[in-house]
C-alpha positions in Angstrom: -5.0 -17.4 14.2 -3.1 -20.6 14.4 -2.1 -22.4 11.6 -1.5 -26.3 11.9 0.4 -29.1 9.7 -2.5 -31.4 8.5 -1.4 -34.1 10.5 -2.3 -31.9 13.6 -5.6 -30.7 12.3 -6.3 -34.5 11.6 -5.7 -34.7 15.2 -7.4 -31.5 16.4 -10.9 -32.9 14.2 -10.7 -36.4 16.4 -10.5 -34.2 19.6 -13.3 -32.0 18.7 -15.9 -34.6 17.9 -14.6 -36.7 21.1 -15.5 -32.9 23.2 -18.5 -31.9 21.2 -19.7 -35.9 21.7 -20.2 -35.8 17.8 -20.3 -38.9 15.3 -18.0 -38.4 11.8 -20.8 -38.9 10.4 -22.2 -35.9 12.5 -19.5 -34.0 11.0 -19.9 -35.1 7.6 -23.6 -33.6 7.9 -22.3 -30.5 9.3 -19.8 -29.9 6.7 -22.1 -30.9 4.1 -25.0 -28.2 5.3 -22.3 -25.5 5.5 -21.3 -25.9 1.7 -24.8 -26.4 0.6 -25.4 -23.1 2.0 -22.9 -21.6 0.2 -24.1 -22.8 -3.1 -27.4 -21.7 -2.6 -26.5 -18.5 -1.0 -25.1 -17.9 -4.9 -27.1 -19.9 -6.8 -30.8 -20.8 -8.1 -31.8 -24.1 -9.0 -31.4 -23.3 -12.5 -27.8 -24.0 -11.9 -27.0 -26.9 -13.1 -24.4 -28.5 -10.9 -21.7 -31.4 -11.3 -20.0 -33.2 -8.1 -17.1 -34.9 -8.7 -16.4 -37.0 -5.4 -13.6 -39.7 -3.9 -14.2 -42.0 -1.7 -13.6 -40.5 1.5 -13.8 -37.9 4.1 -13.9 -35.4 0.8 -16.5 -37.3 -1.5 -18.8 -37.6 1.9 -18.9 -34.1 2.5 -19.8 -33.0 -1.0 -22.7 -35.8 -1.2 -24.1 -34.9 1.9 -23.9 -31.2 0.3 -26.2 -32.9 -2.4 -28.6 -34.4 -0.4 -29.1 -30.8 1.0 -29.2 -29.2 -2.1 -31.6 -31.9 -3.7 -34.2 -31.2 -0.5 -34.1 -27.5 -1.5 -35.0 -28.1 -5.0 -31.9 -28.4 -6.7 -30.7 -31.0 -9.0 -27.0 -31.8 -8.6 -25.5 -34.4 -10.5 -22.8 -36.8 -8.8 -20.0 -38.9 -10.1 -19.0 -40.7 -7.3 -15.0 -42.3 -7.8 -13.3 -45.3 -6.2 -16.5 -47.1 -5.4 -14.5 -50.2 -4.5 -12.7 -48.6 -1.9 -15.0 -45.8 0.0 -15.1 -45.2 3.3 -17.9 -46.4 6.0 -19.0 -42.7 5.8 -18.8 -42.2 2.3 -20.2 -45.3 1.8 -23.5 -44.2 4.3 -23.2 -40.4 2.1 -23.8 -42.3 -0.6 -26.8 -44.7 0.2 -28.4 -41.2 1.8 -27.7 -39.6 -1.8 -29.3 -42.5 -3.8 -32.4 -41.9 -1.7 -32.9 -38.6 -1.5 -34.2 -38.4 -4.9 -36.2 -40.0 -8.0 -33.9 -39.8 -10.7 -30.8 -41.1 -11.8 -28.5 -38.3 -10.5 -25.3 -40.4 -9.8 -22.6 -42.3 -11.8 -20.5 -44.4 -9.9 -16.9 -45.1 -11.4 -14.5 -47.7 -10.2 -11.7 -46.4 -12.4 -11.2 -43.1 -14.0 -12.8 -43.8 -17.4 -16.0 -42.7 -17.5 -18.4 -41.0 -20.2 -17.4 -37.0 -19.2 -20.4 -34.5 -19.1 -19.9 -31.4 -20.9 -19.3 -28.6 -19.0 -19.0 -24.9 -19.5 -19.2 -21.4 -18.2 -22.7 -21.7 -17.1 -22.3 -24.6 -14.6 -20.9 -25.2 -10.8 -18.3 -28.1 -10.4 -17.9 -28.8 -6.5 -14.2 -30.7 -6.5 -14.7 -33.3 -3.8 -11.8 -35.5 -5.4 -9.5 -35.9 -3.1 -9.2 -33.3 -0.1 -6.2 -32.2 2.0 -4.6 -35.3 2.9 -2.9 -36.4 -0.2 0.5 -37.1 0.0 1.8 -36.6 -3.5 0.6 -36.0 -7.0 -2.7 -37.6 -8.5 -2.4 -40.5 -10.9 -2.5 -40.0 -14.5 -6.3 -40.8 -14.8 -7.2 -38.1 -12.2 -4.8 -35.8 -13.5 -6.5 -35.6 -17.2 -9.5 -35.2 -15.3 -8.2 -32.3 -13.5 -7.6 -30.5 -16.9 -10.7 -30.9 -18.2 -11.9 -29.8 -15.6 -10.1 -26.7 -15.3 -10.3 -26.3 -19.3 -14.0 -26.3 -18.9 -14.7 -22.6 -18.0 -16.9 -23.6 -15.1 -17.2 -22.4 -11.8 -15.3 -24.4 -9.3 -15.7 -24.6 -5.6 -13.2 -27.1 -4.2 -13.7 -29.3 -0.5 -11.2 -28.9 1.6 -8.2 -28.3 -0.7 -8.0 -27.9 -4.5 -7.4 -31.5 -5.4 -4.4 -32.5 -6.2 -2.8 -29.8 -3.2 -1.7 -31.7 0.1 -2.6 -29.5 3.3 1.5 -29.0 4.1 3.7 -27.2 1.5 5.3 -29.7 -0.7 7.7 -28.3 -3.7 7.9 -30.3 -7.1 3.9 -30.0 -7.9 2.7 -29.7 -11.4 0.0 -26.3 -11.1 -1.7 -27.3 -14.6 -2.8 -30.8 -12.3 -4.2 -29.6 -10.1 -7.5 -27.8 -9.4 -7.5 -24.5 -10.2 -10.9 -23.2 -8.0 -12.5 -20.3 -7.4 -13.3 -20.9 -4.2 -12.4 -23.5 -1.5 -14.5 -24.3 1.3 -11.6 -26.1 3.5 -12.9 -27.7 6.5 -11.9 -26.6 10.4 -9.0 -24.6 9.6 -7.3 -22.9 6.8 -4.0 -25.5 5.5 -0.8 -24.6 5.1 0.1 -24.7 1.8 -2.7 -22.2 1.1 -0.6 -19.4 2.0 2.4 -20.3 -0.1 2.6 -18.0 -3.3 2.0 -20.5 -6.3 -0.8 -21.9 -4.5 -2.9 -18.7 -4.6 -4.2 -19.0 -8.2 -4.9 -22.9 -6.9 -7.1 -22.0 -4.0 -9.0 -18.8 -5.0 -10.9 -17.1 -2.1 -11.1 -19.9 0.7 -13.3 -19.8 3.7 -13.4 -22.2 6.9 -16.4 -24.4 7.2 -17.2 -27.1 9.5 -17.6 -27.2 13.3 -15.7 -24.7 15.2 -12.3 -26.8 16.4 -11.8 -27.1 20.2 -10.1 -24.6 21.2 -8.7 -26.4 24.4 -7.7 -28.8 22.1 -6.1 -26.2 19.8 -4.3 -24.4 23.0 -2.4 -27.6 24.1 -1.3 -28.3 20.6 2.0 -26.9 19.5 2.6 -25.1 16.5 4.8 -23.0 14.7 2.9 -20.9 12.1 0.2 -17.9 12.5 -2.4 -15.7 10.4 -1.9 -12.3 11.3 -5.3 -10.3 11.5 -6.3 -7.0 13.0 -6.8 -7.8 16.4 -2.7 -9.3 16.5 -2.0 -5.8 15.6 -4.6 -3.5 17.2 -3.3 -4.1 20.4 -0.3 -3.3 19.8 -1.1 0.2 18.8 -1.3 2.2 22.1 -3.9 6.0 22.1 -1.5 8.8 22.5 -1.1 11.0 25.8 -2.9 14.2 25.3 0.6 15.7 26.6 2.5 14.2 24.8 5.5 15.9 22.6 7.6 14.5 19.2 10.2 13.1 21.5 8.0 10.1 23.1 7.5 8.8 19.9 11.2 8.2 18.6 13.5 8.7 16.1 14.6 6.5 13.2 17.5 7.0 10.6 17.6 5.8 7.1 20.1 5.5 4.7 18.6 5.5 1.1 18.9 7.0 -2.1 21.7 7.3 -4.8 21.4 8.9 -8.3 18.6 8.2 -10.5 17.2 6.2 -7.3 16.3 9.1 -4.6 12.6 8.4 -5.2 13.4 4.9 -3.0 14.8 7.6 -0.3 12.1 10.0 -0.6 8.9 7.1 -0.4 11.2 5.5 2.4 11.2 8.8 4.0 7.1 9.7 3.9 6.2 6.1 5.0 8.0 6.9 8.3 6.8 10.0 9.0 3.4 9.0 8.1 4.0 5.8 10.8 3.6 8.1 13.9 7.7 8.5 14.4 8.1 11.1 16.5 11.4 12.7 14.2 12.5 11.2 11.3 16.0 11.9 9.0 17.1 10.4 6.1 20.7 10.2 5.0 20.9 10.5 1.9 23.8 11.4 -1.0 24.4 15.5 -1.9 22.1 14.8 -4.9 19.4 14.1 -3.4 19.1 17.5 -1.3 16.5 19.6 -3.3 14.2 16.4 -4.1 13.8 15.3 -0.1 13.8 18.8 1.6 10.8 19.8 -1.1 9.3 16.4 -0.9 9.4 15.1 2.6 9.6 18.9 4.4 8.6 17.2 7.4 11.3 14.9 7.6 15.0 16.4 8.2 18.0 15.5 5.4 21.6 14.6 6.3 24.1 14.9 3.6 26.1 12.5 2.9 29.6 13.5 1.7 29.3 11.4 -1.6 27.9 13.2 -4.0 25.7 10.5 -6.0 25.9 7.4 -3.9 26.3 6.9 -0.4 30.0 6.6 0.9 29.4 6.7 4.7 26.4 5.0 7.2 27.5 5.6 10.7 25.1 7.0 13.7 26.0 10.5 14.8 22.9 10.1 17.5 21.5 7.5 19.5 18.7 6.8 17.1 15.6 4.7 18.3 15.4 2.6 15.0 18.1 2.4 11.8 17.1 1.2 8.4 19.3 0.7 5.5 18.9 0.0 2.0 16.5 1.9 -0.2 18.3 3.1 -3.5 21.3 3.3 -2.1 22.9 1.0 -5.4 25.9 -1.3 -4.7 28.5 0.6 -5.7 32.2 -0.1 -4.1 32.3 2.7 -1.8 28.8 2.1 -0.3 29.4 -1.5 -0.3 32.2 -0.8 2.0 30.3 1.9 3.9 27.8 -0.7 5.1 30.5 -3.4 5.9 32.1 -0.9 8.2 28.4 -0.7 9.7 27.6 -3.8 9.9 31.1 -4.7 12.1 29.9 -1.8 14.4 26.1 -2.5 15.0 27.3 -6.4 15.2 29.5 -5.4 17.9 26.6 -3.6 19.8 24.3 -6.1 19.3 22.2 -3.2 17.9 19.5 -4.1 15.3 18.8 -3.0 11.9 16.7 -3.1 9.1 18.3 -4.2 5.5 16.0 -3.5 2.4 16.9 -3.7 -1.1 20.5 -2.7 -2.1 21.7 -3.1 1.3 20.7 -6.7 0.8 22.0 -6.7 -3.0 25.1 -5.7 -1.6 25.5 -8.4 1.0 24.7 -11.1 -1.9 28.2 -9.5 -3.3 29.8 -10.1 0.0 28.4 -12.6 1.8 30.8 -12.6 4.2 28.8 -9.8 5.6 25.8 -12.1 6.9 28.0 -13.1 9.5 28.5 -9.5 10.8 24.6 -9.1 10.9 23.1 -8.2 14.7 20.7 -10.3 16.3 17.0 -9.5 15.4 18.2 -7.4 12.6 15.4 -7.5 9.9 15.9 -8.7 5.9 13.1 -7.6 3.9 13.5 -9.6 0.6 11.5 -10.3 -1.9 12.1 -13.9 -3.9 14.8 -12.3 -6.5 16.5 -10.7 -3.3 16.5 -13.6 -1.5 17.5 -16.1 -4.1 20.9 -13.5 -4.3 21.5 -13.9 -1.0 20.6 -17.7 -0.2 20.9 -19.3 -3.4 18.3 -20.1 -5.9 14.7 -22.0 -4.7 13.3 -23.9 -7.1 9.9 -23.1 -5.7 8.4 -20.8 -3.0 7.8 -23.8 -0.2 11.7 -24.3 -1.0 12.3 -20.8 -0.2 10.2 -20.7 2.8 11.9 -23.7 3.9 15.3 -21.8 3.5 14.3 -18.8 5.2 13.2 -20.8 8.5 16.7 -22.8 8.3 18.7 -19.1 7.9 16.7 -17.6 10.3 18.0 -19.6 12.9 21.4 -19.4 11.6 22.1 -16.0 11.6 19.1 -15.0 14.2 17.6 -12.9 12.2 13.9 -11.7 11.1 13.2 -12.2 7.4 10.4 -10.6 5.9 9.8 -13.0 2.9 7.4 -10.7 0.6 4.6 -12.1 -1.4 0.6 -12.1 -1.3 1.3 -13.6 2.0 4.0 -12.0 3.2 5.5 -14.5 5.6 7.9 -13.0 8.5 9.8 -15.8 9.9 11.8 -15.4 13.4 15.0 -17.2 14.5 12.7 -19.4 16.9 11.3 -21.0 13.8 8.0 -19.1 14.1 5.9 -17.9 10.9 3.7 -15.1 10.4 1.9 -15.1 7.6 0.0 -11.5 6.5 -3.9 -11.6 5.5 -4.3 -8.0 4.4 -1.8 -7.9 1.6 -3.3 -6.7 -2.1 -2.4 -7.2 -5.8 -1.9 -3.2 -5.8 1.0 -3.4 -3.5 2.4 -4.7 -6.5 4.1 -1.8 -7.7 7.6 0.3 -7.8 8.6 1.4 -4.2 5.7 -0.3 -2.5 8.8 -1.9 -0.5 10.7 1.2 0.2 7.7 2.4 2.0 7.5 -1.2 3.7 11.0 -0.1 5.2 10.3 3.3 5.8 7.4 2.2 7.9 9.1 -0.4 9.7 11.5 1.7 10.9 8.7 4.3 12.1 6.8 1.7 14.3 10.2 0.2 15.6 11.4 3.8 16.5 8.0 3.9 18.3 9.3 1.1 20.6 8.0 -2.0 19.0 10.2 -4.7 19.1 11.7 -6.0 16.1 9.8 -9.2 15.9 6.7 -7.1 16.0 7.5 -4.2 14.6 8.2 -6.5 11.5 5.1 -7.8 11.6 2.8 -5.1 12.1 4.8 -3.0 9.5 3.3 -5.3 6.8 0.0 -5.5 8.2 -0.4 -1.9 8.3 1.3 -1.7 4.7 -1.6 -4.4 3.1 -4.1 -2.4 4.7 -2.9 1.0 3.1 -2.5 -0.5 0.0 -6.2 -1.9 0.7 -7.3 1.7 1.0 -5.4 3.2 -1.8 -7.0 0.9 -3.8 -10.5 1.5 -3.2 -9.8 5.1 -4.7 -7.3 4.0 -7.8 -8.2 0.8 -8.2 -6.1 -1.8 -8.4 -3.9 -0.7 -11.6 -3.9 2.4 -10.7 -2.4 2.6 -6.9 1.0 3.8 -6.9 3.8 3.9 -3.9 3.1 7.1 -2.9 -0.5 6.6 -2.4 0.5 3.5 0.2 2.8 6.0 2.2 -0.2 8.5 2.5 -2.5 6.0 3.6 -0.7 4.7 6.5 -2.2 6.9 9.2 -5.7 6.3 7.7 -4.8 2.5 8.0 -3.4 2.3 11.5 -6.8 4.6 12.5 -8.9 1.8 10.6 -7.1 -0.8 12.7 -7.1 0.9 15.8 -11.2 1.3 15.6 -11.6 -2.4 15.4 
């Protein structure tokens, strides 16, 4: 799916009512059915249900949601802000709202001090405040309104965005003042900031409502950032040849493991052999022999000559894919192991994947980004990245800097969160829809890398293999968690789900 700044999808609404010959207020209607439905599709008309609306686009839509609702029985409530400034089609919502039934069911406030209903657990707020195109924080007035409303243990479904959350990603904003919903029903297309992490608990479950946006409209309008769903990947993912043998599948190398830490090597290990790779060895330290020839028999083990940590990474075969990094600590000897690497790969332009210590131990040296080969793929999470880039003071800020470094160095980064964004050197984002709280566990990264390198050995690309690695991996983890639940899913339970996940994805 394409993913737009809001100034675009302001644009992208004008050129859908100008194709579908529809009025704004047309649209208003439209939106206004679509969240009615929603509210009744949930709830009875015993519900008793405040609307707090502004006086544009966003107020419109939630009292035209009303008038719905009123027709089917309900009895929403309205306060209706801004009355000195609304819009013609708020304005229109409004007058249609007033009508559409007998009693008194709407306050209208010019300022922000009003008598406040009580609310509690048993009632739905719809947030129509302000919607997506905010610019900054709310005022003072709106933002004590905002806590209340959050403090009030109601239900919240916000109208467009949270309000208080502009549609593009904007660091400095205050969480506790803005809306904190349980469900947003944003209209034509998802915004931008939903996907950045902070903004999660903001946003809640969101779904697209509206008319469907024109999608000539959509195909002549640049952009830069993308949903990743099952169909980006299924295609990708090619039947096998009834004839075919290990060696058309590839073979990937990884360097992992130190003492204390072989379990990063051994989870690394399993992912990639569970990925479809054709052979897969890990190189590990002379500690770590016993632990991956009786836990990953399938896989083959190369000694390394240190005995607890690795002291040398270089290729003794023409691998298909190399990843680097799992457990492998940051001690002096393997810091210098990968530098001597990293000089080598650099000089053939051959890319790698760098995962947890190997990235730790480039924050030590960071002389050693500039030795990194182009397409080579970071897989960082914030803490990792912060070591190596400096600290973000928020995750837009870090986003920010991963697009900027991206291009610098012309490298993938994997940025990992709920929505794990991949960002390429062309200043292209992917963000990931199937990720899972469960993946929020020990090694659930190790088995990110493990898996990457499988499906790049396979002869993805690394700006796709990056991409469908973490698809693959949200799925797994989507699967382990519907047998462990969500506390109980574990790394190794993400790694043994990754054939079930790529034969879930293939199917659709």
């Amino acid at each position: 799916m394409k993913l737009f700044s809001q100034e675009d999808i302001n644009n992208l609404e004008e050129l859908t009512l100008a194709e579908y010959g529809m009025t704004k207020m047309d649209m208003i209607e439209a939106v206004g059915k679509d969240i009615a439905d929603t509210i009744m599709a949930v709830h009875d008309t015993s519900t008793p249900i405040i609307i707090f609306a502004g006086p544009d686009d966003c107020g419109a839509y939630a009292l035209s949601a009303g008038i719905t609702l009123i027709a089917h029985g309900y009895k929403p409530y309205a306060f209706l802000f801004g009355l000195n400034r609304l819009t013609p089609e708020c304005e229109t919502a409004r007058l249609h709202f007033k009508d559409s039934s007998r009693e008194t069911n709407l306050t209208e406030v010019t300022g922000t001090r009003f008598s406040m209903p009580e609310l509690d657990s048993g009632m739905l707020v719809v947030d129509a405040l302000f919607g997506s195109n905010i610019s900054g924080p709310l005022a003072r007035g709106y933002q004590n309104l905002v806590t209340l409303i959050n403090d009030s243990g109601a239900r919240i479904i916000a109208v467009d965005s949270p309000s208080g959350l502009p549609g593009n990603p904007m660091s400095g904003l205050i969480n506790s003042k803005i809306i904190h919903a349980d469900l947003t029903l944003t209209v034509l297309m998802p915004k931008l900031s939903f996907f950045i992490n902070e903004n999660i608990e903001l946003v809640g479950q969101w779904k697209v409502i509206g008319p469907t946006p024109s999608q000539a409209s959509i195909k002549r309008t640049r952009n830069s950032h993308f949903l990743i769903e099952a169909s980006n990947i299924s295609r990708r993912l090619k039947p096998r040849s009834f004839d075919s043998s290990k060696k058309d599948y590839g073979s990937t190398i990884i360097f992992a493991g130190s003492y204390g830490m072989v379990g990063a090597a051994l989870l690394a290990t399993r992912a990639a052999v569970r990925s479809g790779c054709g052979r897969v060895i890990c190189h590990a330290p002379k500690c770590a022999f016993q632990i991956m020839q009786s836990g990953v028999p399938s896989a083959l083990y190369e000694s390394d000559k240190g005995e607890r940590a690795i002291e040398k990474i270089e290729l003794t075969h023409n691998y298909s894919s190399v990843a680097i990094g799992p457990g492998i600590g940051t001690s002096d000897a393997t810091l210098h192991a990968l530098e001597n690497f990293l000089k080598i790969a650099s000089a053939n332009n051959r890319p790698v994947i760098l995962d947890a210590d190997a990235l730790n131990c480039i924050s030590i040296k960071p002389t050693l980004l500039d030795y990194l080969p182009t397409l080579s793929i970071l897989t960082p999470h914030a803490g990792e990245f912060d070591r190596l880039f400096g600290p973000q003071p928020s995750s837009s800020a870090r986003l920010a800097k991963a697009i900027e470094v991206s291009k610098i160095y012309k490298v993938i980064i994997v940025l990992k969160g709920y929505y794990t964004a991949t960002v390429r050197p062309d200043g292209k984002v992917f963000y990931n829809s199937s990720g899972t709280p469960a993946l929020a566990t020990a090694g659930s990264g190790d088995v990110l890398t493990g898996l990457m390198a499988g499906l790049m050995a396979q002869g993805l690309k690394p700006e796709i293999a990056s991409i469908a690695a973490v698809y693959i991996h949200g799925i797994a983890g989507r699967i382990a968690e519907e047998e462990h639940g969500t506390y109980g899913v574990c790394a190794e339970d993400v790694a043994d789900n990754i054939g079930r996940a790529i034969k879930s994805i293939m199917q659709q």
